[in-house]
MARLUM-583763 format. One line per 10 residues: their letters; for each residue z, x, y of C-alpha. Coordinates in steps of 0.05 Angstrom, whole numbers, plus 5000, padded with zeros to 4 digits. Example, Ala and Ser with C-alpha at 12.3 -4.5 7.8 and 13.67 -1.06 7.14 Angstrom:
residues 2
as = 5156/5246/4910 ~ 5143/5273/4979 $
This chain:
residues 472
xxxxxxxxxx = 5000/5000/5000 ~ 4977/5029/5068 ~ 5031/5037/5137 ~ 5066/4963/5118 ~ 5119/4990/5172 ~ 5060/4980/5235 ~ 5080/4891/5214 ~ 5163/4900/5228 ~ 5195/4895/5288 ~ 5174/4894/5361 $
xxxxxxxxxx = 5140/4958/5404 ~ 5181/5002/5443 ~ 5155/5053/5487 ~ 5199/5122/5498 ~ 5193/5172/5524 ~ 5219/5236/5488 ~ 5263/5286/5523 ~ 5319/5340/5510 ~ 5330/5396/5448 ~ 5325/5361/5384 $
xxxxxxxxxx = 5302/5295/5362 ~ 5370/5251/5353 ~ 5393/5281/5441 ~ 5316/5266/5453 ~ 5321/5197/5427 ~ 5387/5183/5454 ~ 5365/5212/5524 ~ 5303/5170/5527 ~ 5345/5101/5511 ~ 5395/5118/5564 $
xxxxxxxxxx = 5343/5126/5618 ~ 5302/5070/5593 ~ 5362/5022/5600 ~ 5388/5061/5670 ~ 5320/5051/5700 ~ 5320/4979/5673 ~ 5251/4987/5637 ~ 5303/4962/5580 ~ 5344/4896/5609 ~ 5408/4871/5582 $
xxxxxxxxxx = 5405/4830/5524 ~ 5325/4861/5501 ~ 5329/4868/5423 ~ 5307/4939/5394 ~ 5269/4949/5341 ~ 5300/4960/5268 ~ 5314/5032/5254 ~ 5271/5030/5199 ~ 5212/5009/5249 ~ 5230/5057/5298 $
xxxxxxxxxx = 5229/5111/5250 ~ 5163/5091/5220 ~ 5134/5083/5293 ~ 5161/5157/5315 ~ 5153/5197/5251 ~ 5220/5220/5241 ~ 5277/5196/5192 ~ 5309/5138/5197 ~ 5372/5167/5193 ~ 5363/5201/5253 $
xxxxxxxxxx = 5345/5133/5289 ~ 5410/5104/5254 ~ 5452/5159/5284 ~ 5423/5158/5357 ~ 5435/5074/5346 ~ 5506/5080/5333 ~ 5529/5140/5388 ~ 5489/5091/5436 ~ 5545/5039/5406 ~ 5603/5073/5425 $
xxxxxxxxxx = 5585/5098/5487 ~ 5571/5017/5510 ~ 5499/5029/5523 ~ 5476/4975/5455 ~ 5517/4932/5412 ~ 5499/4910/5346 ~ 5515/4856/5307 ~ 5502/4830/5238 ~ 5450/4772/5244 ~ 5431/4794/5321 $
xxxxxxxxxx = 5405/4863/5306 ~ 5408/4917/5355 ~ 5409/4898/5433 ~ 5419/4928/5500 ~ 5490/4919/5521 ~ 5496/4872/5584 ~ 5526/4925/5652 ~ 5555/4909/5712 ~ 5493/4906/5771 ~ 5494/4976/5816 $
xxxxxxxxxx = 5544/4971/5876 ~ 5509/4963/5935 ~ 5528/5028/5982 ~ 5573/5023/6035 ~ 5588/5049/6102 ~ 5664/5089/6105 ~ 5706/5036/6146 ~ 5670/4977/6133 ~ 5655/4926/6073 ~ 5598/4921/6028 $
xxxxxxxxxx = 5542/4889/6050 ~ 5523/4823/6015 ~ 5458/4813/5994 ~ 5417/4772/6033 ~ 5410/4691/6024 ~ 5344/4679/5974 ~ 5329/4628/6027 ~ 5312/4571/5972 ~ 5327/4499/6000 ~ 5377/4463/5954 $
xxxxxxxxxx = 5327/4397/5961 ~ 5261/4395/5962 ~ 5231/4332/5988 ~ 5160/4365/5997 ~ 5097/4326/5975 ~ 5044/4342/5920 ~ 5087/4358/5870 ~ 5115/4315/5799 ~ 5182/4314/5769 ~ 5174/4380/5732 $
xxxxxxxxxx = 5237/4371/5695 ~ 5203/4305/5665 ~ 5137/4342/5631 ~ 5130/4309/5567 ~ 5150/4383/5519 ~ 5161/4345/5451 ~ 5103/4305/5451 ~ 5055/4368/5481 ~ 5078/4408/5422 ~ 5069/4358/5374 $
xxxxxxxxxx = 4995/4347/5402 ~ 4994/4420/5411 ~ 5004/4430/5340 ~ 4951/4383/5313 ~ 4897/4407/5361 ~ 4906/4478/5339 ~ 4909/4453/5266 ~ 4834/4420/5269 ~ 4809/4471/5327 ~ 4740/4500/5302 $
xxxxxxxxxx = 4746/4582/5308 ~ 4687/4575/5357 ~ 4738/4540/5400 ~ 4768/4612/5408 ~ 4703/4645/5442 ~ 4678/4635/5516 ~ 4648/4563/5507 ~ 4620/4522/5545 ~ 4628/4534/5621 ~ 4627/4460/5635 $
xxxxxxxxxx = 4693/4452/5584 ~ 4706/4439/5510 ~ 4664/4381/5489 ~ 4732/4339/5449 ~ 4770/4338/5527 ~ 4701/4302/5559 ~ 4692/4265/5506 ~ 4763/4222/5513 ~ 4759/4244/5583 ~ 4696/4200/5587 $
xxxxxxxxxx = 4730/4150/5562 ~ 4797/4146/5596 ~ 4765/4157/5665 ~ 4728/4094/5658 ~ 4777/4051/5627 ~ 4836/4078/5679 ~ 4793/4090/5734 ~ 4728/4050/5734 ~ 4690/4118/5733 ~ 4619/4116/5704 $
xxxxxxxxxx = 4632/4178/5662 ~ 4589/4211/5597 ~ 4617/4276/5575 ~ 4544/4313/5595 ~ 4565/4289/5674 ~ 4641/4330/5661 ~ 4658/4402/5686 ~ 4729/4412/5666 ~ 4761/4459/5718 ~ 4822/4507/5738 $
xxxxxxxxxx = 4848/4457/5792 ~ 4817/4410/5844 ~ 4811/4471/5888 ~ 4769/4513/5833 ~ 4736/4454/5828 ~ 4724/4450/5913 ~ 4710/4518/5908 ~ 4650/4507/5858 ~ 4616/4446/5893 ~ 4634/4484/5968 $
xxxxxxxxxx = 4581/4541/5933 ~ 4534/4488/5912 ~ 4538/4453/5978 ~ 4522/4519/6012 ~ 4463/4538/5968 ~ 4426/4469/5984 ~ 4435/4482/6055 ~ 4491/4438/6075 ~ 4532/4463/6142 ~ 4585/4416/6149 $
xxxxxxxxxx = 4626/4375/6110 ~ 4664/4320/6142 ~ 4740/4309/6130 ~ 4792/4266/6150 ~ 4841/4272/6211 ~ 4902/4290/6154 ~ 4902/4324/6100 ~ 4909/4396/6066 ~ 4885/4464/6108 ~ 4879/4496/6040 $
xxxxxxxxxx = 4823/4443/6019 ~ 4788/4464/6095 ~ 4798/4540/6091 ~ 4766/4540/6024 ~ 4701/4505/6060 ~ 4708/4542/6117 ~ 4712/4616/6073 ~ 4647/4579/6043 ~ 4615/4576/6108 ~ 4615/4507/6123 $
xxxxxxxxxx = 4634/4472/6183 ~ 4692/4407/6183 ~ 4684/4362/6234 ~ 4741/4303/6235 ~ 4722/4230/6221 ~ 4765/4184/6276 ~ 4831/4151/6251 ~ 4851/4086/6263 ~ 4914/4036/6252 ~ 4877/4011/6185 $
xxxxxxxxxx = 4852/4085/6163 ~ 4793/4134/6152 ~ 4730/4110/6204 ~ 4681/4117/6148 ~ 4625/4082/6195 ~ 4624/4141/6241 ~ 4585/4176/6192 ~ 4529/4205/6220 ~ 4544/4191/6291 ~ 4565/4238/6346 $
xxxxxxxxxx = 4605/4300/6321 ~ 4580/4279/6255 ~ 4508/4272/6254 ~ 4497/4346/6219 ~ 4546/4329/6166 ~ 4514/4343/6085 ~ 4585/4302/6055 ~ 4646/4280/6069 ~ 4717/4298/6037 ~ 4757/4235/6024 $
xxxxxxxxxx = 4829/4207/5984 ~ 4802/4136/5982 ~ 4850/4118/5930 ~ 4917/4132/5965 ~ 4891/4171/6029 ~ 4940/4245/6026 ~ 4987/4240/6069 ~ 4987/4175/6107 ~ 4989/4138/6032 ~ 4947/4077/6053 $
xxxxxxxxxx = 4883/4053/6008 ~ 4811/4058/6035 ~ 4794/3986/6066 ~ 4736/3952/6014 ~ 4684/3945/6080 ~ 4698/4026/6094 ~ 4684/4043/6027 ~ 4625/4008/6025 ~ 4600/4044/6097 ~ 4620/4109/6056 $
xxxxxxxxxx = 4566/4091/6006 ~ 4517/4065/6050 ~ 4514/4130/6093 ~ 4512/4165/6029 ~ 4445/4135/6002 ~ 4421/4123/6070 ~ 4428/4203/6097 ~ 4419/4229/6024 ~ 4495/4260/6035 ~ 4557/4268/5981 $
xxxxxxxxxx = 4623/4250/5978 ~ 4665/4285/5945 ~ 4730/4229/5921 ~ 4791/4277/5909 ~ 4834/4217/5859 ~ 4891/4269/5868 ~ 4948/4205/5836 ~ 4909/4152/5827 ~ 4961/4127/5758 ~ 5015/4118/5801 $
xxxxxxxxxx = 5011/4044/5834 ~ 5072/3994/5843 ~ 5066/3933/5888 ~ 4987/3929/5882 ~ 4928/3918/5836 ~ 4894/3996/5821 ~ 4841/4006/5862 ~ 4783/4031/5823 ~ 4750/4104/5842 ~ 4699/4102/5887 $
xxxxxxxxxx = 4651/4134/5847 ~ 4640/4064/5812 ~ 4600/4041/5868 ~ 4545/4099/5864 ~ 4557/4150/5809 ~ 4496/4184/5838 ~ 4521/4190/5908 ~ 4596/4219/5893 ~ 4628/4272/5857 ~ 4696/4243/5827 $
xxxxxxxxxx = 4746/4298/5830 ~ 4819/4289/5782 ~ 4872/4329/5765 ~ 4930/4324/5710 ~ 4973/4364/5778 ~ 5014/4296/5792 ~ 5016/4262/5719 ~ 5043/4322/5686 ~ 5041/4387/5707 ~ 5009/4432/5770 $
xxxxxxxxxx = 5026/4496/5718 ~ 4965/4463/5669 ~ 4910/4484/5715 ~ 4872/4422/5692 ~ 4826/4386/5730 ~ 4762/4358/5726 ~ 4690/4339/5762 ~ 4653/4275/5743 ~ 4575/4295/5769 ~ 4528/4262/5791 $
xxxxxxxxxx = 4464/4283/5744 ~ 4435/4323/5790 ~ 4490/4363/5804 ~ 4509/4379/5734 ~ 4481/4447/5717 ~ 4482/4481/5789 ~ 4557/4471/5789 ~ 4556/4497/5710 ~ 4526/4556/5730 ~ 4570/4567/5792 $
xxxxxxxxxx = 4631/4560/5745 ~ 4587/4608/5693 ~ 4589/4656/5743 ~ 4663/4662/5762 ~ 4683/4655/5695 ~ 4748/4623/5712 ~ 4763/4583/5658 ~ 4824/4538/5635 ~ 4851/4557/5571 ~ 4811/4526/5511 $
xxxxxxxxxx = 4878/4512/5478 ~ 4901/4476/5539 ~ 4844/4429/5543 ~ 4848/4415/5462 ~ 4927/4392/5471 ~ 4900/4353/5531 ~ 4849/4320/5490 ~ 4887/4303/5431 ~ 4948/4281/5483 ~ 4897/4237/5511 $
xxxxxxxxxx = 4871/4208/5452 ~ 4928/4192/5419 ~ 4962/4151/5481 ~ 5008/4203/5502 ~ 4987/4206/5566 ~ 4989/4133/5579 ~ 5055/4126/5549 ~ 5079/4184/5596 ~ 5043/4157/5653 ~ 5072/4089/5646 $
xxxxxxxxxx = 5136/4121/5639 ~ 5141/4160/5698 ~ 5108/4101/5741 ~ 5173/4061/5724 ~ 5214/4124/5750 ~ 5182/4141/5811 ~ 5187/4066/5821 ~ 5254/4067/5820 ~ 5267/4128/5870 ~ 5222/4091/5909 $
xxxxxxxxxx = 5260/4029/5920 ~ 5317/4076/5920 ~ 5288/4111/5986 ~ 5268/4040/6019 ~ 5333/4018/6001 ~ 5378/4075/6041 ~ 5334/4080/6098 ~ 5341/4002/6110 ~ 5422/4015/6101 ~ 5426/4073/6146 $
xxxxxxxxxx = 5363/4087/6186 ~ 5338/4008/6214 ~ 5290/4037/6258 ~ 5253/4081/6212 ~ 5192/4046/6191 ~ 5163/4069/6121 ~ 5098/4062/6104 ~ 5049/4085/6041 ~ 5093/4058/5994 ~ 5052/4025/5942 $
xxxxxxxxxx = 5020/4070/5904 ~ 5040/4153/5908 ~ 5090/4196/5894 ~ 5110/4205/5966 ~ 5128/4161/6027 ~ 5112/4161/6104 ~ 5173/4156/6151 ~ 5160/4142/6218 ~ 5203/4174/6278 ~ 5210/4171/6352 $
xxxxxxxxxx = 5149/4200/6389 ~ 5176/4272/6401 ~ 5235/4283/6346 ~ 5185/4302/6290 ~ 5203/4381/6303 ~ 5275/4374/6309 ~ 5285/4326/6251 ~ 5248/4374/6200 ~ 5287/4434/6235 ~ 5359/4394/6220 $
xxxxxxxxxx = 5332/4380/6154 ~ 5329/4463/6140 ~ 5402/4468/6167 ~ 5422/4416/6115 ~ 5373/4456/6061 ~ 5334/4395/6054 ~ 5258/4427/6046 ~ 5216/4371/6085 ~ 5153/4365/6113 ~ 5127/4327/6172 $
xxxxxxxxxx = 5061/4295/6181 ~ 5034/4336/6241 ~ 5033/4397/6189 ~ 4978/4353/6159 ~ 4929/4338/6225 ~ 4866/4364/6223 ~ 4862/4423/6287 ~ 4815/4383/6323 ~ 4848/4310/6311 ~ 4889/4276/6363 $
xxxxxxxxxx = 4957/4276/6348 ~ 4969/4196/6328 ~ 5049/4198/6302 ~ 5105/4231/6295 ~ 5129/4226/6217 ~ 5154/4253/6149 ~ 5120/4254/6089 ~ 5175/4244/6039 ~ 5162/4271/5970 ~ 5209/4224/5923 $
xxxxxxxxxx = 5177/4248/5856 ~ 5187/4321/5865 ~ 5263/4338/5848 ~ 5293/4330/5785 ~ 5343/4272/5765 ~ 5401/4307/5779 ~ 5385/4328/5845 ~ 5349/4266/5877 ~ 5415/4235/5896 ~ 5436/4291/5942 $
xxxxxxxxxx = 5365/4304/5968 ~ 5364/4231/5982 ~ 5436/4231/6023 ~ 5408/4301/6058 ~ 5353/4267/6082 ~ 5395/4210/6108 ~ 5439/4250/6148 ~ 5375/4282/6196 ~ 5337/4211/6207 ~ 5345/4166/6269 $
xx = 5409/4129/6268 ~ 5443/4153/6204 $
């Protein structure tokens, strides 16, 4: 039987140093550990392994294991194997006269009330494993190569499927490019856009300055469609400011951050501009599961599958950490932006999409969507219900669908509320950080993200909050 040893243990790199092998070895532990290359608690390997790895007996490993013992650098234990002792952190140094210095605060709010971000603490771990386990079980071994730049054909398959059941998408798995994120995805159609000779991209007056840098890196110009008191002005398009403009960048669903719906006539203008000037729009569907006092309004892509490119994410129904998103296409579209994605080669993990599709299509994912609608129901109400208690004058709005709220305040207090909020480590965003550079401002609000801490911190993060708003 060949070098059996190269299966045992785990790798350790040392290097040797002193007279003899057994001071060597011992030398090179010590400084391994001092330096912390070796942290407290890291299991060694088995003598025998170590032995085997640096050609010398295992005796001599043995030995150089047990000084390292007694001198409190390792302990051993029957059952735990050989570990690096746990050691008291360095002192910090001091100045003669005067006391240590404490290290400095990590600066980490105790709440976070920001937007765009799920109940982490409430991804669904059992039931990924178990769907883990059975895509792995039935994966092909081609699944294991490069693939397909457009994704593994088993996700758009039951993506296909969910989309338009969930969503009203029109959605074959040919018209799917499964992506790192919706802003891989942005990235991909912002190079498309680009190549066909489009300058500018309209966007609405709120939203994210990551989505508009990325455009912007891409060359492309943003001008602002108008706000109003019921939304997005989608029958400016193609007037004024935005004559020149090749597609628009909307949240018709649950607009991000004011939270309200696109109105049915301004969806329709959307459309019409979109067959009439030959332009795109590109629908980011960023939570479009999570709806509570209101029938879900379909994508947008239903009305002209030809005219917009449907962007989703699993970001708000499970996990940001995923890197799963996806493009429905229209069919033109389909193998530029397969090519642009070819070309970057930045690709989400082909055992990542196979759990996804087998999470899908065994009802996972609606059983965990419906689950966590009912929750972030709940901290809803919960949210409504304390600001009516102990803010009266704060209106909230955006409430019906989302998993985040709009608070209004007093023209003028928006700074100062978000800056009391710090002092109480409340982490909380207000809507101006939102407005587009050349919009108007309109309000002065906060965009309250209810679904982002865990259970057992939304109670305090809730009574935080109270304590900076109008009134408390």
């Amino acid at each position: 039987m060949g070098k059996d040893w190269a299966t045992f243990g785990v790798d350790l790199h040392l290097e040797m140093t002193g007279k003899g092998l057994r001071n060597g070895l011992m030398d090179a532990l010590r400084e391994a550990v001092r330096s912390g290359r070796l942290a407290a608690g890291v299991r060694l390997p088995s003598s025998r392994a170590l032995a085997a790895d640096l050609g010398v007996a295992r005796n001599t490993v043995a030995d150089a294991y047990a000084e390292l013992v007694a001198e409190g650098w390792l302990t051993a234990r029957q059952g735990s194997g050989t570990r690096v002792a746990p050691r008291s952190a360095p002192r910090r140094p001091t100045t003669p006269g005067r006391a240590p210095v404490p290290p400095p605060p990590s600066g980490k709010p105790t709440y976070n009330l920001r937007p765009g971000t799920p109940d982490l603490a409430s991804f669904p771990r059992a039931e990924w494993l178990k769907a883990s386990r059975k895509a792995l079980m039935a994966a092909p071994h081609e699944a294991f190569g490069y693939g397909d730049p457009r994704g593994r054909i088993e996700l758009r398959t039951v993506l296909a499927e969910y989309l338009a059941r969930a969503r009203g998408v029109y959605a074959t798995p040919e018209r799917i490019v499964v992506c790192s994120g919706f802003v891989h995805g942005l990235m991909l159609i912002g190079q498309v856009l680009r190549a066909r000779g489009v300058r500018e991209v309209a966007v609405e007056s709120y939203g994210l300055d990551i989505h508009w840098d990325l455009l912007g890196r891409a060359g492309i110009r943003m001008p602002a469609l108008p706000l109003d008191e019921h939304g997005t002005r989608t029958e400016e398009l193609g007037c004024g400011e935005l004559a020149g403009a090749g597609a628009v960048l909307m949240t018709p669903a649950h607009q991000f951050p004011l939270g309200g719906a696109l109105l049915p006539d301004r969806r329709a203008a959307a459309v019409d501009w979109a067959r009439a000037a030959g332009g795109l729009i590109l629908e980011d569907d960023y939570d479009g599961e999570f709806r509570y006092d209101r029938q879900p309004v379909g994508a947008l892509q239903g009305l002209d599958p030809e005219r917009v490119v449907y962007l989703g994410t699993a970001s708000k129904s499970l996990a940001p950490g995923l890197r799963l998103a996806w493009m429905v296409l229209p069919e033109h579209l389909v193998e530029e932006v397969a090519a642009a994605k070819g070309k970057v080669d930045w690709m989400s993990s082909a055992t990542d999409q196979l759990t996804f599709a087998e999470f899908l299509a065994s009802g996972a994912y609606d059983r965990h969507v419906r689950a966590m609608r009912l929750r972030y129901r709940r901290r809803r109400d919960q949210l409504v219900e304390a600001v009516a208690a102990r803010s009266p004058a704060t209106r909230i709005s955006g409430i019906a669908a989302g998993l985040h709220a709009v608070l209004e305040l007093p023209a003028g207090t928006e700074a100062s509320v978000t800056r009391a909020a710090a002092f109480q480590g409340l982490a909380l965003l207000g809507v101006n950080r939102f407005r587009h550079p050349t919009a108007p401002p309109s309000r002065d609000a906060l965009v309250v993200g209810y679904a982002t801490p865990p259970d057992s911190a939304w109670s305090g993060a809730l009574e935080a909050l109270m304590r900076v708003l109008p009134d408390s």
